[in-house]
C-alpha positions, 0 to 999 in steps of 0.5 A: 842747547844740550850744554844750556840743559845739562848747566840748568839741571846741574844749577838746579841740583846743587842749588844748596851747595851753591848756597853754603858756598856763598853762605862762607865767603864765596862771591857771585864771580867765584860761582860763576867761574865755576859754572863757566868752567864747568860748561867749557870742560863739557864743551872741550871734551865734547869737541875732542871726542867728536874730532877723535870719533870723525879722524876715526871714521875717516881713516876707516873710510879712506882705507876702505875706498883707497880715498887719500885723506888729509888732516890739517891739525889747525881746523881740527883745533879751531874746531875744538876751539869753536866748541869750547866758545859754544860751552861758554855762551851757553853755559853762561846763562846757567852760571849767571843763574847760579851766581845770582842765588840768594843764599838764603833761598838756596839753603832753604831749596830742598 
């Protein structure tokens, strides 16, 4: 939802970019591409960081208790991978929004 948000704002803020985009010769697809892109980087880099930070604790934790530790590199992606997935169909909603823009209103919007 946080992805949803953050795409909104951005959509909102850049509602005039988005109109001369289209105003040149950029079709919805162009913008919509954008949007989800934009959103699955956030979620990607979001994933990788939260992973990053959760090996970082745990290793922090299994040398503090003596705990033995275990990382299998296949859930650490298909964690990043479900995160990206997440970035997509939340920011599909702002993308669809922003490639549905009349480019008239969108150049008027202050």
């Amino acid at each position: 939802i946080g992805i949803m948000n953050i795409m909104l704002v951005s959509v909102t803020e850049r509602t005039r970019e988005i109109g001369v985009r289209v105003a040149v010769g950029a079709r919805p697809r162009d913008i919509l591409a954008q949007f989800l892109i934009e959103a699955l980087t956030l979620a990607v880099l979001g994933g990788i960081i939260g992973a990053a930070v959760g090996l970082g604790v745990a290793k922090l934790l299994a040398a503090q208790f003596g705990w033995p530790m275990l990382v299998r590199p296949d859930v650490a992606l298909l964690a990043i991978g479900f995160s990206g997935l997440v970035g997509v169909v939340f920011g599909l909603y702002p993308a669809r929004k922003a490639s549905l823009l009349d480019p008239i209103d969108a150049l008027r919007y202050e």
